[in-house]
Backbone as CSV, one residue per row, in Angstrom:
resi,resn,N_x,N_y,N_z,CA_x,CA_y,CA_z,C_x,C_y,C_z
1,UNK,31.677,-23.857,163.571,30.890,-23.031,162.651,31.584,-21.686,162.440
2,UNK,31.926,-21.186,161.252,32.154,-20.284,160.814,31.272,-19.194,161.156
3,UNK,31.110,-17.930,161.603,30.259,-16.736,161.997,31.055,-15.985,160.946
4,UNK,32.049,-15.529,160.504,32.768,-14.555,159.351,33.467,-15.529,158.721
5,UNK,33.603,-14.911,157.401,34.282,-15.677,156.128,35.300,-14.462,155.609
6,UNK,36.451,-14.276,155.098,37.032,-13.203,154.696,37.866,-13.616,153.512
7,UNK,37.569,-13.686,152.257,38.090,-14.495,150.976,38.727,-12.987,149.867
8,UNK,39.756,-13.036,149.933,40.703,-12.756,149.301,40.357,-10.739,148.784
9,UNK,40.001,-10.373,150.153,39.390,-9.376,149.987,40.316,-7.751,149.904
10,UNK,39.411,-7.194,148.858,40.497,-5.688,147.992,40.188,-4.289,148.923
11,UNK,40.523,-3.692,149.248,39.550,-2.375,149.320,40.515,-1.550,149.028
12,UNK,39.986,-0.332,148.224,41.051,0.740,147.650,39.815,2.104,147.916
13,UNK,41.089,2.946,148.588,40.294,4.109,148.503,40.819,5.379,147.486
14,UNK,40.027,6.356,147.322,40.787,7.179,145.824,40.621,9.041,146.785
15,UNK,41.368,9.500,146.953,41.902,10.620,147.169,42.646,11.403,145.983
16,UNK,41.621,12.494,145.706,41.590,13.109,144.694,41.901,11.900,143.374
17,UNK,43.132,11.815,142.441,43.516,11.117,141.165,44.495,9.791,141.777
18,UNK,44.688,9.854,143.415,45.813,9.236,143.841,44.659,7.403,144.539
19,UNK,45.086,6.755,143.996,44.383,4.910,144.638,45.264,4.836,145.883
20,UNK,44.614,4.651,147.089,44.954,4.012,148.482,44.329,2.429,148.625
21,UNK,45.437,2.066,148.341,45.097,0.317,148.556,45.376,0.129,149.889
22,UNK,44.093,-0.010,150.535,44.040,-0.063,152.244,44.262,-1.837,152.694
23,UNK,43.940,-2.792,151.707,43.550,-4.038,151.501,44.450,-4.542,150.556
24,UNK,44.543,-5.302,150.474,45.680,-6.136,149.160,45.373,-7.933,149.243
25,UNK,44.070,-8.188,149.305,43.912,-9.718,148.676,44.044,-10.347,150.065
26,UNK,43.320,-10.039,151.487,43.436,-10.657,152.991,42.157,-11.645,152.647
27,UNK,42.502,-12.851,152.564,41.737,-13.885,153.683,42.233,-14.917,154.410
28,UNK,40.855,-14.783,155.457,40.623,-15.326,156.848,39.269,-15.366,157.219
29,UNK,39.510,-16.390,158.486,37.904,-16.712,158.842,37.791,-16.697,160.259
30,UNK,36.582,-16.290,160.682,36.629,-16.144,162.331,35.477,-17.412,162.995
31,UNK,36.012,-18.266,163.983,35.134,-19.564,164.234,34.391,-19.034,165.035
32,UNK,32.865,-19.350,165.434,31.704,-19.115,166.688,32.850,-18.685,167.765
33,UNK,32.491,-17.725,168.593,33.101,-17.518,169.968,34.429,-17.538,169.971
34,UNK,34.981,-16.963,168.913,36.863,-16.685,168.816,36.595,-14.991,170.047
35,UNK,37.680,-14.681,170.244,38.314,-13.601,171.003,39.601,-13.255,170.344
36,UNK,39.564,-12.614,169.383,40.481,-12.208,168.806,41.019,-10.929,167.919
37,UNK,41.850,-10.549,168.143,42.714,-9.246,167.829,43.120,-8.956,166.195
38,UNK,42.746,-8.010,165.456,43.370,-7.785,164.398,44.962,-6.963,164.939
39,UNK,45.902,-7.024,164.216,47.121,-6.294,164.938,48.122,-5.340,163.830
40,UNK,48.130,-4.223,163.835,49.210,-3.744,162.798,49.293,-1.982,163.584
41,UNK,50.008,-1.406,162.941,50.487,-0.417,163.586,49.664,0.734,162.088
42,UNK,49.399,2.196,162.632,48.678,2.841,161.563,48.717,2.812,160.441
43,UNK,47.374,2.698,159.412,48.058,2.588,158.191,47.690,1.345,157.947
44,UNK,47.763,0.268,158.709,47.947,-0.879,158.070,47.093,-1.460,157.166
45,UNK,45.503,-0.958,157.552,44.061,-1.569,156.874,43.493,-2.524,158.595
46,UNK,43.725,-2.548,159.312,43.125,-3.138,160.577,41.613,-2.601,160.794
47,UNK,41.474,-1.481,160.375,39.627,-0.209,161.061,38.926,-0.473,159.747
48,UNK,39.899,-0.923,158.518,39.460,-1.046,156.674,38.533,-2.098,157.241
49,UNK,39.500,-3.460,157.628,39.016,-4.600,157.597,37.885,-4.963,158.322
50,UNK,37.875,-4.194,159.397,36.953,-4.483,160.798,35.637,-3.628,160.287
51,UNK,35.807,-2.217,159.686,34.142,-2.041,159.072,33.895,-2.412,157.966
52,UNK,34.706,-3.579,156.717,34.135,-4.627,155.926,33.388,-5.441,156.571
53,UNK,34.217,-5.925,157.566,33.203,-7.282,157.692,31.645,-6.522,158.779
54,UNK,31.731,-5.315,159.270,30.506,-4.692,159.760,29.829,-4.551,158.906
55,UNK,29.747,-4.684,157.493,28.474,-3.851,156.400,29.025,-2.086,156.799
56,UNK,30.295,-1.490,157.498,30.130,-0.436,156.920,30.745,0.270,156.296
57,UNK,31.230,-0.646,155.195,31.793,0.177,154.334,31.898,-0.977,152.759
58,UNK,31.886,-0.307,151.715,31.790,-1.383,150.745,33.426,-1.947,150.146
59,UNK,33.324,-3.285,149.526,34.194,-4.034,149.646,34.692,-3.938,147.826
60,UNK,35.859,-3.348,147.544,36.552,-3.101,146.132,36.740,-4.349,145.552
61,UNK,36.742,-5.555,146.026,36.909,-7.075,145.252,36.949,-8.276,146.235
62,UNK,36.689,-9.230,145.778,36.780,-10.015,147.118,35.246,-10.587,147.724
63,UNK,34.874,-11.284,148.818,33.502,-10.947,149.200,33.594,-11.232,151.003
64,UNK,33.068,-11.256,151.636,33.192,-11.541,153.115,31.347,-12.407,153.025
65,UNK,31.460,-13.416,153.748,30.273,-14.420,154.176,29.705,-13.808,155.900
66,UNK,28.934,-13.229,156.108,28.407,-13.088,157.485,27.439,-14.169,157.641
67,UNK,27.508,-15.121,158.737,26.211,-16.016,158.833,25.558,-16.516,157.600
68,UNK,26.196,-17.253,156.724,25.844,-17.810,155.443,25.903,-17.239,154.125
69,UNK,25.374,-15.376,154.579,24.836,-14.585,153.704,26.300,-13.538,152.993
70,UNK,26.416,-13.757,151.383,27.762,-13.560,150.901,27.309,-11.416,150.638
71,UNK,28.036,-10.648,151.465,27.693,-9.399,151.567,27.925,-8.682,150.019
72,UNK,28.525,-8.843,149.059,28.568,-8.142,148.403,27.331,-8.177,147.370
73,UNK,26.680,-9.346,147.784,25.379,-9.619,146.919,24.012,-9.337,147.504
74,UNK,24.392,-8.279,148.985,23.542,-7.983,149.783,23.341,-6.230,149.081
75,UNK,21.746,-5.826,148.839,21.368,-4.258,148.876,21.815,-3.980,149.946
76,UNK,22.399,-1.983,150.129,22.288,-1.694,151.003,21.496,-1.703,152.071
77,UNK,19.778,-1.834,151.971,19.057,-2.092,152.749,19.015,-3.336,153.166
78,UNK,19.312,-4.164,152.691,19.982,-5.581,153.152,20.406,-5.934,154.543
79,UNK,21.966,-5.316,153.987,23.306,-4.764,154.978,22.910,-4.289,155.718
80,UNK,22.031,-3.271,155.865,21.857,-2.438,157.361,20.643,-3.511,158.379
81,UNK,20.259,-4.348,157.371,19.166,-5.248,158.419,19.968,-6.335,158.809
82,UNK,21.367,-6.703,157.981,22.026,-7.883,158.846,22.920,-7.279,160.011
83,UNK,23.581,-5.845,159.712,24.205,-5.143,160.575,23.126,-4.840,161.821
84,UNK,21.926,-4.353,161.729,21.662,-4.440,162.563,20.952,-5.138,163.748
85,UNK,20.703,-7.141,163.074,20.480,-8.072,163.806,21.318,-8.550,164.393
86,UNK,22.507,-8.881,163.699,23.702,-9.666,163.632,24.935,-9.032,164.424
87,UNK,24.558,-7.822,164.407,26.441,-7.321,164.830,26.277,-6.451,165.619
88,UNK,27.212,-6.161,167.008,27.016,-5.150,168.462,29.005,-4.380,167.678
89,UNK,28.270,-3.182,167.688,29.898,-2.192,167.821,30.240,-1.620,168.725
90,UNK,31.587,-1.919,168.858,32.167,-0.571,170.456,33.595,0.298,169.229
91,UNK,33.262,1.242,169.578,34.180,2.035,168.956,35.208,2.819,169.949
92,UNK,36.204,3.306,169.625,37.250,3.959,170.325,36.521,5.422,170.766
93,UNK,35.713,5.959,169.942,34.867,7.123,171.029,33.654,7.328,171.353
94,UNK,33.348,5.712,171.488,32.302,5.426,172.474,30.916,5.668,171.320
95,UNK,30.853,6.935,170.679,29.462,7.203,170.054,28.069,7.191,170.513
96,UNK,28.343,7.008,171.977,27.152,7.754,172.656,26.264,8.456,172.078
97,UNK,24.826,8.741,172.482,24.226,9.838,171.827,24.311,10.756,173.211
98,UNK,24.339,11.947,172.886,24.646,12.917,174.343,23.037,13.267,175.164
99,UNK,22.191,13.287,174.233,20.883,13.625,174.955,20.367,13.149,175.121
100,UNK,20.424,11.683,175.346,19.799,10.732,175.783,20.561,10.569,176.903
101,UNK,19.634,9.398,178.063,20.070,8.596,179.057,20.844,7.069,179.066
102,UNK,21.503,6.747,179.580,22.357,5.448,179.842,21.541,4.855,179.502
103,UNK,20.154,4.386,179.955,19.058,3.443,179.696,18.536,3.788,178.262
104,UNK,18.701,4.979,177.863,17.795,5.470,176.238,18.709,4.846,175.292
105,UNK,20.128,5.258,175.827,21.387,4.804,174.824,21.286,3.379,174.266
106,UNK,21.295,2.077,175.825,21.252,1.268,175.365,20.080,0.364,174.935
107,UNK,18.914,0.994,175.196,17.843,0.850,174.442,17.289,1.062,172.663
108,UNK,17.999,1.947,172.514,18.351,2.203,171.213,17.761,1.166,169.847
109,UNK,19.594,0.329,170.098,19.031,-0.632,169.064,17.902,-1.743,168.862
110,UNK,17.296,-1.640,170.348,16.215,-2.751,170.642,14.689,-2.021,169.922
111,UNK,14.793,-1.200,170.018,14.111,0.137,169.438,13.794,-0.176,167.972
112,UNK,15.075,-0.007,167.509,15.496,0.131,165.816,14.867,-1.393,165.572
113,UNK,14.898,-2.630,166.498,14.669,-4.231,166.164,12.829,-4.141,166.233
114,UNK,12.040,-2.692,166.822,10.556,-2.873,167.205,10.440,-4.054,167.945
115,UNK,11.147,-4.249,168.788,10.710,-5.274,169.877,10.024,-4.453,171.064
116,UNK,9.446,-5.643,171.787,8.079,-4.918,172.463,8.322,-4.011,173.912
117,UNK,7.575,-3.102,174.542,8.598,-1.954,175.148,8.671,-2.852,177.021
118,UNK,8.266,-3.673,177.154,8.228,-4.521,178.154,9.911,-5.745,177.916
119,UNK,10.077,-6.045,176.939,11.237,-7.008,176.694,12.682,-6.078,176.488
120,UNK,12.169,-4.680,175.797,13.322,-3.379,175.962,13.939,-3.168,177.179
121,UNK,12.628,-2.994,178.280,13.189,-2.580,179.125,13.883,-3.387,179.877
122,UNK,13.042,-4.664,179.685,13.603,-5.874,180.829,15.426,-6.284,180.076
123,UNK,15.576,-6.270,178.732,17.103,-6.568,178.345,17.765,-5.183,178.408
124,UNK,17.386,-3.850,177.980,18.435,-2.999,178.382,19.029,-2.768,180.165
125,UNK,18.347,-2.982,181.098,18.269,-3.073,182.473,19.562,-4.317,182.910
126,UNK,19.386,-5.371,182.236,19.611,-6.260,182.262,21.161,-6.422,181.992
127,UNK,21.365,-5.829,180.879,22.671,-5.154,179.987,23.454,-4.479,180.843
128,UNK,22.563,-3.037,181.302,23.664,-1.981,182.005,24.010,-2.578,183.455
129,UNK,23.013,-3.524,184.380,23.711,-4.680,185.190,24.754,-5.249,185.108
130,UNK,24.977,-6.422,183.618,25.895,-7.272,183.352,27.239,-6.317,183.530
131,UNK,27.676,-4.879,183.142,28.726,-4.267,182.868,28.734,-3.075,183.748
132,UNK,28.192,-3.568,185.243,28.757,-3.061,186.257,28.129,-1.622,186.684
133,UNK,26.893,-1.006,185.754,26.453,0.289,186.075,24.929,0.409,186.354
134,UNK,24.404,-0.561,187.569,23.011,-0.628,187.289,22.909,0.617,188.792
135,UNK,21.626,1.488,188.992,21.736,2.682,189.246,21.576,3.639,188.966
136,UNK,22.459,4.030,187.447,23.171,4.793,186.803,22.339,5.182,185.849
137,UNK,21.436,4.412,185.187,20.462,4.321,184.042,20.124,5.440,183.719
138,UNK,19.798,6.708,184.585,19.300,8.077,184.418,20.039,9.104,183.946
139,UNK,21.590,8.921,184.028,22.493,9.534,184.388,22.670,9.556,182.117
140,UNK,23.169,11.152,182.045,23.526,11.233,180.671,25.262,10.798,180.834
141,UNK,25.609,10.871,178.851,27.267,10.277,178.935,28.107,11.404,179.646
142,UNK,27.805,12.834,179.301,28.732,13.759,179.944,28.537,13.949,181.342
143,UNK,27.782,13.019,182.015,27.773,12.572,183.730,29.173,11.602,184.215
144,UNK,29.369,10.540,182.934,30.294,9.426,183.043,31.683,9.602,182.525
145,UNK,32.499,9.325,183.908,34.019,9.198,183.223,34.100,8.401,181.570
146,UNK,35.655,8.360,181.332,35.577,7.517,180.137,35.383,6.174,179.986
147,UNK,35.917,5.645,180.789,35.301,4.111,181.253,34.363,3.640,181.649
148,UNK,33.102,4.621,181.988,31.999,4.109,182.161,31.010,4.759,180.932
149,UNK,31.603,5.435,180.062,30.698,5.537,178.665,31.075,4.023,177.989
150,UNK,32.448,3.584,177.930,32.733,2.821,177.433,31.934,1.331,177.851
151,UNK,31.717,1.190,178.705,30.851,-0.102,179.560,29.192,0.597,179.330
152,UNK,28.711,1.412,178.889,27.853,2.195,178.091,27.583,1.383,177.025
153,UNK,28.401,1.552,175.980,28.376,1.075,174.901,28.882,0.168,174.482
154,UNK,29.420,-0.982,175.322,29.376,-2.260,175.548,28.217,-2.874,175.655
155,UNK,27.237,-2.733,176.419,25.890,-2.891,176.735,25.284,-2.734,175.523
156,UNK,25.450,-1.350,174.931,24.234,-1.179,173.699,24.721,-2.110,172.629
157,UNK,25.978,-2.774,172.797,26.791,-3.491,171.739,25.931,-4.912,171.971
158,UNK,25.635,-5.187,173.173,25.327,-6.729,173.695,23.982,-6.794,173.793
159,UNK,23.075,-6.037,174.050,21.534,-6.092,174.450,21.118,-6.207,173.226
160,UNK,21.407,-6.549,171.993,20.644,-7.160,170.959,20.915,-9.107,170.812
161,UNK,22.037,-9.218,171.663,22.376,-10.500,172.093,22.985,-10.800,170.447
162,UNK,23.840,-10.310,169.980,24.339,-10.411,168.615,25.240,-11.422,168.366
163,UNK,25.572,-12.123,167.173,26.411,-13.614,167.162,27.823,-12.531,167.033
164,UNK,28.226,-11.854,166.779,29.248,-10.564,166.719,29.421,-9.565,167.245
165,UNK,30.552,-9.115,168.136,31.051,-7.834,168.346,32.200,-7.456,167.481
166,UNK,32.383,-6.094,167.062,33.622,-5.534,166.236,33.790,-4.148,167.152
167,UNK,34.915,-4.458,167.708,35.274,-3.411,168.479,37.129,-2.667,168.191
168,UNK,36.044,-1.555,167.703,37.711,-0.901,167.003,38.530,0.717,168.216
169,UNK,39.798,-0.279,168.817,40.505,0.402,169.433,39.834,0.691,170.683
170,UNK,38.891,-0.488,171.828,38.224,0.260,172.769,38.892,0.873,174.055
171,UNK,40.426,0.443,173.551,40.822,0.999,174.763,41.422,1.813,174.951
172,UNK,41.601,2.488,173.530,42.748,3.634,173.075,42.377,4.715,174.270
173,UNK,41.183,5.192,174.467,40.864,6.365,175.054,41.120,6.094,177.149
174,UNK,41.423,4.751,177.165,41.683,4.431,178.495,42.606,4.521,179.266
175,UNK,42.533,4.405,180.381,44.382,4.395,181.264,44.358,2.556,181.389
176,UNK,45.319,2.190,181.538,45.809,0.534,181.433,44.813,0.070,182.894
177,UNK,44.487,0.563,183.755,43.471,-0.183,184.635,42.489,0.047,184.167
178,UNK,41.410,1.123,183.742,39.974,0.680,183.059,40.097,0.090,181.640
179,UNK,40.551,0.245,181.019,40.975,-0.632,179.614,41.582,-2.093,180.188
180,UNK,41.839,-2.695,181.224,41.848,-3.952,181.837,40.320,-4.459,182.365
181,UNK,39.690,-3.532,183.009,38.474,-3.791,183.751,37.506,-3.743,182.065
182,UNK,37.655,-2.919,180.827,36.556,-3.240,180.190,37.152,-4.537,179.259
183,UNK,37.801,-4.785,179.249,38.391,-6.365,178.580,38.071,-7.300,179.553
184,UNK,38.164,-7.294,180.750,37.856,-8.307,181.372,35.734,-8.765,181.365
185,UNK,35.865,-7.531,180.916,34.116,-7.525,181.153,33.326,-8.394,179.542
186,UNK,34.562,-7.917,178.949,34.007,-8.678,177.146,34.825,-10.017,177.226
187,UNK,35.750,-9.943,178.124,36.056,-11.695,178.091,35.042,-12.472,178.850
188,UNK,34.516,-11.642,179.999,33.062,-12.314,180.638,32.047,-12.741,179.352
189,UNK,32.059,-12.254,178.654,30.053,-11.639,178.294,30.861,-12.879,176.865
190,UNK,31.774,-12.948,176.772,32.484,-13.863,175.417,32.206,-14.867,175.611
191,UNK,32.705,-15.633,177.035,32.622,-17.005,177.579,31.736,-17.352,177.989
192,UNK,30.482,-16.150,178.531,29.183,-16.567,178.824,28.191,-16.784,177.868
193,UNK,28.383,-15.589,176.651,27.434,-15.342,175.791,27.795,-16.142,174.454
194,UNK,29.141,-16.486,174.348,29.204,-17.399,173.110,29.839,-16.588,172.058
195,UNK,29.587,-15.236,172.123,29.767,-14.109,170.976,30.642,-14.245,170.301
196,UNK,31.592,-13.654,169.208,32.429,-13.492,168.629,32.756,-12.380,168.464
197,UNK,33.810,-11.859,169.095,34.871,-10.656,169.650,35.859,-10.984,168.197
198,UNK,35.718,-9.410,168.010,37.189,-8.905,166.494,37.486,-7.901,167.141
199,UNK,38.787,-7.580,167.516,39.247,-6.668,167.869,40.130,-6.077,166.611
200,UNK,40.209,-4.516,166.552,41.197,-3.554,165.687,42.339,-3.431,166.771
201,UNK,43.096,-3.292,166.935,44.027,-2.584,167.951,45.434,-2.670,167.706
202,UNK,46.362,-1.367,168.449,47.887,-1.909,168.331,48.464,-1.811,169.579
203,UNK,47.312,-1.785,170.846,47.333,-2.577,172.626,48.088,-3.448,172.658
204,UNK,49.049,-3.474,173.307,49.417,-4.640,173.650,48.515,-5.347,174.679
205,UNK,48.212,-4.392,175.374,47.069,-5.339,176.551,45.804,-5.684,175.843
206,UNK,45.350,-5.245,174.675,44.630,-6.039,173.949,44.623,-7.379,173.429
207,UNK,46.097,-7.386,172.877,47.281,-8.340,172.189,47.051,-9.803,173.298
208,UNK,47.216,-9.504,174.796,47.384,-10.348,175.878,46.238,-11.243,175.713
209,UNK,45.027,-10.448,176.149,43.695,-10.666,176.136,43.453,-11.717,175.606
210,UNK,43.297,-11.509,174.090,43.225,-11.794,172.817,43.166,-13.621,172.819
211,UNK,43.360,-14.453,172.181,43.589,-15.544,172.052,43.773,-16.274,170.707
212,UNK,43.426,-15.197,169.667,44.496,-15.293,168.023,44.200,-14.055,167.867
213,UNK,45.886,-13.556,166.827,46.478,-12.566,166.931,46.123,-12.581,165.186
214,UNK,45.885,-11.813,164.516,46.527,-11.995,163.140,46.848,-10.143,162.531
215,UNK,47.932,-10.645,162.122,48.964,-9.319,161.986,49.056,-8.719,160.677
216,UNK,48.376,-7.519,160.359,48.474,-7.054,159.048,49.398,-5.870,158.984
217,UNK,50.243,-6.029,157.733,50.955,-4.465,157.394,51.094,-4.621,156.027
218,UNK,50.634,-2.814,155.655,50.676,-2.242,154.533,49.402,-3.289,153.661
219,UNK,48.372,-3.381,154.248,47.264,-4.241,153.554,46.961,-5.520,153.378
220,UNK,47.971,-6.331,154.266,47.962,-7.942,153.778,48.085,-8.901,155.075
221,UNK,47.859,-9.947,155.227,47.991,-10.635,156.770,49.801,-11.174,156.484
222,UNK,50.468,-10.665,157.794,51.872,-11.116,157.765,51.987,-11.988,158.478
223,UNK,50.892,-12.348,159.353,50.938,-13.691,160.455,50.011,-14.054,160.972
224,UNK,49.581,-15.044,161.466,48.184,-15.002,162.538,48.380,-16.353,163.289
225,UNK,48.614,-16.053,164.692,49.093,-16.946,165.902,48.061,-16.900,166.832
226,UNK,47.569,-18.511,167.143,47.290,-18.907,167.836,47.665,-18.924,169.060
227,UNK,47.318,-19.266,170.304,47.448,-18.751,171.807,47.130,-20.313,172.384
């Protein structure tokens, strides 16, 4: 089963009178429970591609399929209700909220779903367990090194139990042992939970991880290898 569809998709951005073609006509498709890496070096359209297929950002030609539903024929209010059933984000700076707690953080989107405050608590609890910080729940982000905001918002990515993660660059901000320990934790929650992992990155220890690679430069796929 197909979970993403990616058909021959444009995106151009316009700075001042000058067109930035970030995209140039990429498709591809991602199967149930892939683990896999977008790959290009800056510039390329890799963060373009990865918040198309999130709903966050709109798509210049082309269309992307999330779970049946073809996005460009989705209202914005649409988009933000499939983005926010359908899809868990980890970003490269975490996006924590600062005044909240570990437990408020990843409670959050369960919040935004009005699910009931007994099933909140029992899956956010549940969450900051799976990724190694149960304890901790009280504790704000500027309490936590960088690797444990990051396993933070891994959690708030997973406690909606989403058929998708899009995680752009999570390890940029890491040293090569916690950026090992939080990959090993989304290759757990991948093989347990079924999910479908898109990675942005130009890691090579991402690259390793990974298990298809597909390689974009200057807007277009130049390869995509299987493992």
């Amino acid at each position: 089963m197909k979970t993403v569809q990616v058909n021959n998709v444009f995106k151009d951005y316009y700075l001042n009178k000058i067109v930035v073609k970030a995209l140039r006509g990429v498709t591809t498709d991602f199967a149930e429970g892939e683990f896999t890496a977008i790959v290009g070096p800056s510039g390329s359209g890799k963060s373009t591609l990865l918040h198309l297929i999130g709903c966050l950002d709109t798509i210049t030609d082309g269309d992307i399929v999330l779970n049946e539903q073809t996005v460009k024929h989705l209202s914005k209010k649409e988009q933000a209700i499939l983005r926010r059933k359908n899809i868990g984000f980890v970003f490269q700076a975490y996006n924590l909220i600062p005044v909240l707690t570990i437990l408020e953080n990843v409670s959050f989107p369960l919040t935004l779903l009005g699910l009931a405050p007994g099933e909140i608590k029992e899956r956010s609890y549940a969450a900051i367990k799976e990724v190694g910080l149960e304890g901790m729940e009280k504790r704000r982000p500027k309490e936590l090194s960088g690797g444990q905001q990051q396993r933070v918002a891994i959690a708030r990515a997973l406690v909606k139990k989403p058929k998708l993660i899009l995680a752009d660059e999570p390890t940029a901000n890491l040293d090569s042992k916690i950026g090992a320990e939080i990959l090993e934790i989304m290759l757990k929650l991948n093989q347990e939970e079924k999910a479908t992992f898109i990675f942005s990155t130009h890691d090579k220890m991402v690259m390793d991880y990974a298990r298809r690679l597909i390689f974009l430069r200057d807007g277009k796929i130049t390869e995509e290898r299987t493992k």
